[in-house]
C-alpha positions in Angstrom: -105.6 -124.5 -42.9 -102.1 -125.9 -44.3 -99.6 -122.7 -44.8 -98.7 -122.1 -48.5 -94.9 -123.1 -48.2 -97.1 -126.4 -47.2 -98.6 -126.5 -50.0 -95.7 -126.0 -51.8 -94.2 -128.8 -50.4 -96.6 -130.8 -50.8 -96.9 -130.4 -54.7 -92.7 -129.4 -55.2 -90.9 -131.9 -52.8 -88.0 -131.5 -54.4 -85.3 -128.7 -54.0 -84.7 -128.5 -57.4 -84.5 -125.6 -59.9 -88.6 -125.2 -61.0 -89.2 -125.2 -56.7 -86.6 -122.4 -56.5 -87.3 -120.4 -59.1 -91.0 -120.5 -58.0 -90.1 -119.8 -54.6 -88.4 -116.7 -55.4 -90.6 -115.7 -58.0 -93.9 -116.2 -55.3 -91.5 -114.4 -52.4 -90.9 -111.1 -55.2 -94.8 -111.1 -55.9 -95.5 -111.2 -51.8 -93.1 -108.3 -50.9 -94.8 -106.0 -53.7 -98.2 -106.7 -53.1 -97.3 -106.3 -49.0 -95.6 -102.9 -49.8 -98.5 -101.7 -51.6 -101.1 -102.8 -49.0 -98.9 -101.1 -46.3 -99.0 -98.0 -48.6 -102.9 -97.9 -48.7 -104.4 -99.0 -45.7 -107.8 -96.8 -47.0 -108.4 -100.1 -49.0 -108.5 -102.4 -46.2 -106.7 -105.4 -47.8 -106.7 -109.2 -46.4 -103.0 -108.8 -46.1 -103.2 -112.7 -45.2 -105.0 -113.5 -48.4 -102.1 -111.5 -50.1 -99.5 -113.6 -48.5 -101.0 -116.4 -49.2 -102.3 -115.9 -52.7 -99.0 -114.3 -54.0 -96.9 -117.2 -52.7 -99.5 -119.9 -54.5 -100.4 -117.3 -57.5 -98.2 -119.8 -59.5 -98.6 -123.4 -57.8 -100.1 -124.7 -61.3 -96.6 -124.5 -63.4 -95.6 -128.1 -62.4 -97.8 -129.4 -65.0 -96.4 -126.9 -67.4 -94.8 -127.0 -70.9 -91.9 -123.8 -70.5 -88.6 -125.1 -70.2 -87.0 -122.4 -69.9 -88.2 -121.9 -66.8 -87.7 -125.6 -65.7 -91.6 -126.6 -66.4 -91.6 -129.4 -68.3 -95.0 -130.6 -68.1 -97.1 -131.4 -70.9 -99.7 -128.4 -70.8 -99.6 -125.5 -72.5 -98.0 -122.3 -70.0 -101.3 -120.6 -70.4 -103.0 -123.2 -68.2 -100.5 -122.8 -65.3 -103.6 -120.3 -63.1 -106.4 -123.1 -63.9 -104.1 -126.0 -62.7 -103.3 -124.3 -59.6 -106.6 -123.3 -59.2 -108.0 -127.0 -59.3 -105.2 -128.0 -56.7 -105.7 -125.3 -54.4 -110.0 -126.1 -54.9 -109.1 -129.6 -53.3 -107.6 -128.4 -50.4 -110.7 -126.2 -50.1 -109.0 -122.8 -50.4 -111.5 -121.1 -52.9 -109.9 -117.7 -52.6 -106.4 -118.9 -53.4 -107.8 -120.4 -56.5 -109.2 -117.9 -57.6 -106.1 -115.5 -57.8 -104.2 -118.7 -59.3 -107.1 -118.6 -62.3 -107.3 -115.2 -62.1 -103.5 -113.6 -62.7 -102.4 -114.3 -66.2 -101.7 -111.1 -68.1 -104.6 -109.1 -66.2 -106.7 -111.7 -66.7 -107.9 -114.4 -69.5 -111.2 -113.8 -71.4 -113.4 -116.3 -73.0 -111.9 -115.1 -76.6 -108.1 -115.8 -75.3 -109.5 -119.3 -73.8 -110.9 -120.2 -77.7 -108.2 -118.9 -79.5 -105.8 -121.0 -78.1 -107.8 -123.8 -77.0 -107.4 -124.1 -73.7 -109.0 -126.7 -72.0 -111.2 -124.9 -69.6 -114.8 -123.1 -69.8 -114.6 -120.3 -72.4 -115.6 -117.7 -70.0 -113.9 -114.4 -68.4 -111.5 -115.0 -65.9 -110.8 -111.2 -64.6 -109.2 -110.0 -61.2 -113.0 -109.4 -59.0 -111.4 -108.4 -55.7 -108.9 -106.1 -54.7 -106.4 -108.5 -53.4 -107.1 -110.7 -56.6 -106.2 -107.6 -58.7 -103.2 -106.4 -56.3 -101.1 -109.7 -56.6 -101.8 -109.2 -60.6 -100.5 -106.2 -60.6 -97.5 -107.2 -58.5 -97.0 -110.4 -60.5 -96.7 -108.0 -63.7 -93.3 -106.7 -62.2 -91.8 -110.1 -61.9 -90.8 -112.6 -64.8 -89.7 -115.9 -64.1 -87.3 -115.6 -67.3 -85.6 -112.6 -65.6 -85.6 -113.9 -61.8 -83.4 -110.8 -60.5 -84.8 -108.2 -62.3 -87.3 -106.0 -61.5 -89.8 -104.2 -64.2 -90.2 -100.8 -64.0 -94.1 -99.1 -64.9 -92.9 -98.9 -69.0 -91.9 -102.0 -69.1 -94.2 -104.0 -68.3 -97.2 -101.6 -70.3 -95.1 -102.7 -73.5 -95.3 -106.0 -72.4 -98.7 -106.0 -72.0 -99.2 -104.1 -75.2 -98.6 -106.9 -77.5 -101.9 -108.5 -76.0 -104.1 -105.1 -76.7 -104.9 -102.3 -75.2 -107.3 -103.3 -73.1 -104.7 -105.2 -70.6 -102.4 -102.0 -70.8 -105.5 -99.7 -69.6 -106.3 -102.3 -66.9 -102.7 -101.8 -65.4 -103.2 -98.4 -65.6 -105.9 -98.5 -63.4 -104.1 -100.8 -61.0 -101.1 -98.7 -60.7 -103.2 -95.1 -59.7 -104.3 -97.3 -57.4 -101.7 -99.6 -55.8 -98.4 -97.6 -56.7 -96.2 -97.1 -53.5 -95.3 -93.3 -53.2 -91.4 -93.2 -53.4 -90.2 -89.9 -52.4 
């Protein structure tokens, strides 16, 4: 199995400012997801899959229409999880793409897919497993807009809000269950 900075370099060869910014963004996403695993070892995490997933959760944004985050593809942002996902599928890691197709907002439904015409099967793309849900959940407190900052509970639940409440509720569920204990 290739490691995920591997990958990476494979599909970023350049040290340029999309690479960085996705390295750091990935490395954020990896740290909270770890921290939380560490916090709960009752839920028996892959803490590999977590590594690896977090640091790929975003391989797709090459192909990507967002400049202000250096990604200056042609596809709509939106599709950044199902082109990672088709990447990582050729290199035969299946649970990688999953989490890639998986982590957008707390996951895409076949309504979001139609309404903005995506070009993938209209069909529900939610977090199944645990670490799939985890790294969304830790990708939530991480925006590649605002690389050094990091989101606090509130903020990203208004975030979410603007999509429904259904994606707020969802977070809500993940953060009983992931949230680090700070004393």
């Amino acid at each position: 199995m290739m490691s995920p900075l591997a990958v990476i370099d494979k599909y970023y060869p350049h040290n340029d400012e999309q690479r960085s910014l996705l390295l750091h963004h990935s490395w954020q996403v990896a740290a909270k997801a770890l921290r939380c695993a560490a916090a709960h070892p009752e839920l028996s995490l892959d803490r590999e899959l977590l590594l690896r997933g977090a640091l790929l959760h975003d391989l797709g944004i090459l192909a990507t229409r967002a400049p202000s985050i250096h990604c200056h593809g042609t596809e709509p942002y939106l599709m950044h999880g199902f082109i990672g996902a088709r990447l990582l599928r050729q290199l035969g890691y299946e649970a990688e793409a999953r989490i890639c197709e998986r982590h957008t907002g707390t996951g895409l439904t076949a309504q979001t897919i139609r309404e903005h015409k995506l070009s993938v099967e209209p069909q529900d793309y939610m977090p199944e497993t645990l670490e799939e849900q985890l790294i969304c959940y830790a990708d939530k407190f991480y925006s590649k807009s605002r690389p050094d900052q990091e989101l606090t509970f509130v903020q990203v639940c208004t975030g979410l809000q603007r999509y429904g409440e259904r994606g707020v509720e969802k977070f809500r569920e993940w953060h009983k269950r992931f949230k680090v204990q700070t004393i």
